[in-house]
C-alpha positions in Angstrom: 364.9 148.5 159.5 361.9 147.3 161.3 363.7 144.0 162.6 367.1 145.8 163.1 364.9 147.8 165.7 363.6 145.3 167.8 367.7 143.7 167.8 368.0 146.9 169.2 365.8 147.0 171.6 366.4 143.3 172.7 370.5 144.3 173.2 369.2 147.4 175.3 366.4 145.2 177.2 369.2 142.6 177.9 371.8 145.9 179.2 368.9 146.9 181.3 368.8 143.5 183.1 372.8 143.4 182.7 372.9 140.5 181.2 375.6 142.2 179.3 376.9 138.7 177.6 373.6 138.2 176.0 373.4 142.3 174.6 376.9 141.7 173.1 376.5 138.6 171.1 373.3 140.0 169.5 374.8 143.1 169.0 377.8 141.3 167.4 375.3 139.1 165.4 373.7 142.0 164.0 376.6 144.8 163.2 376.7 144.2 159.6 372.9 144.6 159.4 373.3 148.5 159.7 373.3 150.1 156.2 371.9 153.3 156.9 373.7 156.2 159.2 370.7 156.3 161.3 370.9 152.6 161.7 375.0 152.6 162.2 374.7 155.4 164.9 371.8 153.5 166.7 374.4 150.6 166.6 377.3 152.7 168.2 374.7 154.1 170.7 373.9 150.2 172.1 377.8 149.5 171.9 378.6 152.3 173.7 376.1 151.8 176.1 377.6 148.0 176.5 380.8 149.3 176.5 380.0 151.4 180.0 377.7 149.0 181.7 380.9 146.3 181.6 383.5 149.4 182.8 380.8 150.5 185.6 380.5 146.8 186.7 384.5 146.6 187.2 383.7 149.7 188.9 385.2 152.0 186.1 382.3 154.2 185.5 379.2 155.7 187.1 375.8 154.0 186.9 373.7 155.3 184.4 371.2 158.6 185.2 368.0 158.2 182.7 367.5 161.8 183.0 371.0 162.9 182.2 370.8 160.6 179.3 367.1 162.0 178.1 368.7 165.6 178.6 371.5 164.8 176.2 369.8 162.9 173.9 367.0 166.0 173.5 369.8 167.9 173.0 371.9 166.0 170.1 368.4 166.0 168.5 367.3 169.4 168.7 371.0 170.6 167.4 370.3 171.9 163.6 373.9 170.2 162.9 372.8 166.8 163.6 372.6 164.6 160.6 371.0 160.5 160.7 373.6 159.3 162.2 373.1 161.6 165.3 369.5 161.1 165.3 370.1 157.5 165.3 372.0 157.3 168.1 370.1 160.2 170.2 366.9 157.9 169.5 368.7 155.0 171.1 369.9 156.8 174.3 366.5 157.4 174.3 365.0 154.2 174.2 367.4 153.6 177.2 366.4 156.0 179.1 363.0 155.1 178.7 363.8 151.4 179.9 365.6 152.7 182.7 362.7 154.6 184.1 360.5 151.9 183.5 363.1 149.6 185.6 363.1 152.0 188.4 358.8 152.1 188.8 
């Protein structure tokens, strides 16, 4: 799990500097590396996240708030329904967030 989280973090580095061609390859490279629900919802967390980025820059979608996406996040976590695979991706949007403020300092 340990080396599935730094992919993770690599794909969401590489989002965060939009080089959104490198994110998807390793995020393609690693898909089938995912065997638990936490680790599959982490996955569809980053894809999503890819997924928006490459809609926003054909100016589809908003940019991306890191607050709004803490917010949310906090609150997919704190729901007593959520099960690993929603903890999985709530800790990814996360993680995003986090690189987002960091980016913006």
């Amino acid at each position: 799990m340990f080396a599935l989280n730094q992919a993770i973090a690599f794909v969401l580095e590489s989002a965060r500097k939009a080089d959104l061609e490198e994110a998807r390859t390793k995020l393609a490279a690693m898909m089938t590396q995912a065997k638990t629900d936490r680790e599959k919802g982490s996955m569809m967390a980053a894809a999503g996240i890819l997924a928006s980025l490459s809609k926003g820059k054909e100016g589809g979608m908003q940019t991306w708030n890191g607050e709004k996406i803490s917010q949310a996040a906090q609150k997919i976590k704190k729901n007593q329904m959520a099960d690993d695979w929603d903890l999985g991706y709530a800790d990814t949007l996360l993680g995003y967030a986090k690189l987002l403020r960091q980016g913006n300092k």
